[in-house]
Phi, psi and omega in degrees: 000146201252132197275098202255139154286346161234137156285139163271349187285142152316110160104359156256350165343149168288026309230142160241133204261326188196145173217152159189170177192154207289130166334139174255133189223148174305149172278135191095006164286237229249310159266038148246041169256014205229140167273136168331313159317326167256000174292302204304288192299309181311304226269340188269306165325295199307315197303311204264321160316297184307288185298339187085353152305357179303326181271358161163188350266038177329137190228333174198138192243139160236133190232157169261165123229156164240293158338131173261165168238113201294320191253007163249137178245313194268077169291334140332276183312331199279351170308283189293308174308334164282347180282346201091335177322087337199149174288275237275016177237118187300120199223171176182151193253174175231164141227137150212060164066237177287332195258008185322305191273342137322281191318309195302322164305305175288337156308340197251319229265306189291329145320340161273330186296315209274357185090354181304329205213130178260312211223140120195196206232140204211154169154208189202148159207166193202146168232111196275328150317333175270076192244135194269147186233109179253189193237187201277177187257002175275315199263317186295324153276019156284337183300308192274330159301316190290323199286319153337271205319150197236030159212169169312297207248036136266000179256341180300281229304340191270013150275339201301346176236027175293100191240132151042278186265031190247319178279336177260131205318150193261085172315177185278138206283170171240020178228144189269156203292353169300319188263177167236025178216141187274165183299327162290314176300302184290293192329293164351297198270352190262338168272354190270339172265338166263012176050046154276105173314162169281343151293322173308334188281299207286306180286023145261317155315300152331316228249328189264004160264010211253303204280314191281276167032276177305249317219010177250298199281033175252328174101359208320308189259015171335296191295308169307311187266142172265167168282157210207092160281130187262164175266117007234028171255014184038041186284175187242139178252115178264008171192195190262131178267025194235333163290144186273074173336310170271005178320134167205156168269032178267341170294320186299332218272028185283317206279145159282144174309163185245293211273325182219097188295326196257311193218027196260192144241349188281123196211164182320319222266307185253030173267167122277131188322126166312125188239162166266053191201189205209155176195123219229126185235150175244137209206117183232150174325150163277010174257344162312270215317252245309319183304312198296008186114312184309096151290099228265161188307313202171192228223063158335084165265023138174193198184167196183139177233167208202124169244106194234149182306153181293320220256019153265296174194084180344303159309359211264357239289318183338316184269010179230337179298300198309298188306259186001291168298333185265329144340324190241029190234277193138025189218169182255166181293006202251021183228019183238118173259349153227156170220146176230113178271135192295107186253093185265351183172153173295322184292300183334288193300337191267006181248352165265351148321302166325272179344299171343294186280354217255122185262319164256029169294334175324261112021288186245014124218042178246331195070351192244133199283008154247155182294172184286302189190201200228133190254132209252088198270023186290340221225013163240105166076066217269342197250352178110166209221207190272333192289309179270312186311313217084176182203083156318114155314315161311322195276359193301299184302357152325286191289334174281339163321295179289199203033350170265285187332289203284319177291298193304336182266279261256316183238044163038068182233182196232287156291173167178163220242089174235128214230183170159140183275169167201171216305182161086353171115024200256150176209157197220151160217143186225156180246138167236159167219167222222166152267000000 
């Protein structure tokens, strides 16, 4: 019996009523004059215009960032005060890393489930452009002493032991203070233990410019992406500036290792790109939606998280996630007519595909005495990922949401499958289903 987490009975659905999100663009591009916040307030004004929610009945927004913003925290919130949204409609933010907007969704979902919240809006936006540049920790208490001192020349003093190299700014680090590996480094170290080659990478990097290329000139994402007048020439931005149109494979095999220079395979080429954008889902019980008017994209029938140690294979989360979620759905991966994987790296993807198939990864870390399933790439990653699309962290699980929901109508299907690892060892899979 499948130990379901959401109701499945008809007219108590989780309903998603409407999604979009912002051209995803490179960083230092086309939004890097816009803060995450304000990616967040373009796409949810729109989303709620589009829907007919602007004047209610929003009732609660939970939104992600994973880059902070030292001096907005809550990005929720300044989203409804920036929006028009009534003061008295409750927002609060999540973070989980790459799975940010996964989180930010199953929160919303279990507050409409339990009756607490009939309407709101769940999603992420991230500027990768924004990077908060802190200072050495020597000069920052010195900061904070001279700002104490209640004279001139205590506040000189509380520099005296402030040297040189002290002054210069602190990027943001690329290894989390847990791990010993950076989100690259681990793709890296997860291809050299699953034997994925560097030709195996660069043709599935290929292969995710190729099916998104078609699947933007087909209109495929028309619906999906809003048009984005940027600040302050207000040129229009029409579509994501990161797919490779001219993809070929002779391109990837130019590129130099990034992570390991001497002996790697991981390169700018079969990686995903740092990105700029927000992405927003609106969601009510399906027998509301339904009174109201509504159709809905589709359904949540269950969802599932996961943890595994960082410093074994970072990446893996897809593959501990998943069996869980198609568990509490009441279904197998072979009932799955699209599946959407988080594509944070080539290696990433091509080593929990492996896993997928594998009874015995099953068997010694799973516990379970069958493969998750055999990946069917007819019904996988059908529109293009995170490699070509790009990936705001916050905004991803956003965009596979809507992006299965909308692929799943387009091959008259019935479920899917949308799963992603994230940094700290984390992983999110969701089952969604369509009428």
């Amino acid at each position: 019996m499948a130990e379901e987490n959401l109701p499945h009975t008809p007219g108590k659905r989780i309903a998603i009523i409407a999604g979009l999100r912002t051209p995803f663009v490179k960083q230092g591009s086309a939004f890097k004059g816009l803060a995450a916040r304000d990616l967040g307030k373009i796409v949810v004004s729109e989303l709620l215009q589009r829907a007919g929610l602007d004047q209610g009945p929003v009732e609660q927004v939970v939104f992600g960032q994973v880059i902070p913003t030292p001096t907005a925290p809550n990005i929720a919130r300044e989203i409804v005060l920036g929006v028009g949204l009534p003061a008295t409609v409750d927002a609060y933010s999540v973070s989980r890393a790459c799975a940010t907007s996964y989180q930010s969704v199953v929160n919303l979902a279990q507050s409409i489930a339990s009756g607490n919240v009939a309407c709101g809006v769940a999603g992420g936006a991230e500027s990768a452009s924004d990077v908060p540049i802190t200072v050495s920790r020597r000069l920052a208490q010195a900061l904070v002493e001279s700002n104490r001192a209640n004279d001139l020349l205590r506040r000189i003093a509380a520099f005296k032991q402030v040297r040189l190299k002290d002054i210069i700014p602190v990027p943001p680090p690329l290894k989390e203070p847990s791990s010993d590996y950076s989100m690259g480094e681990a793709a890296e170290k997860m291809a050299k233990e699953n034997g994925i080659t560097r030709q195996a990478q660069d043709e599935y990097a290929h292969r995710s410019h190729k099916k998104a290329s078609t699947a933007w000139n087909e209109g495929f994402f028309d619906d999906q992406v809003m048009h984005t007048f940027v600040p302050p020439d207000y040129n229009v931005t029409v579509r994501d500036n990161l797919v490779r149109n001219d993809s070929a494979p002779e391109k990837y095999k130019k590129l130099k290792p990034v992570f390991d220079r001497r002996h790697g395979t991981v390169t700018a080429g079969n990686s995903s790109p740092l990105t700029d954008g927000a992405g927003a889902l609106a969601m009510m019980r399906e027998d509301k939606a339904k009174a109201a008017g509504y159709t809905p994209l589709g359904y949540i029938r269950s969802y599932a998280f996961a943890a595994i140690d960082p410093n074994w294979q970072m990446l893996m989360g897809p593959s501990f996630a998943t069996p869980t979620a198609l568990q509490r759905a009441g279904l197998t991966l072979k009932d799955m007519d699209i599946v959407d994987m988080h594509e944070a790296f080539a290696a990433q993807i091509l080593s929990n595909t492996q896993a997928f198939e594998s009874a015995a990864f099953a068997q010694k870390r799973l516990n379970r005495s069958q493969p998750i399933g055999k990946i069917d790439w007819s019904r996988f990653n059908i529109s293009g990922g995170s490699i070509s699309l790009g990936h705001p962290f916050a905004a991803t699980g956003a965009r596979q949401i809507l992006q299965t929901l909308k692929e799943l109508r387009q091959v008259n299907g019935e479920f899917g499958l949308c799963t992603a690892c994230a940094a700290g060892g984390l992983g999110a899979a969701m089952v969604l289903e369509v009428d």
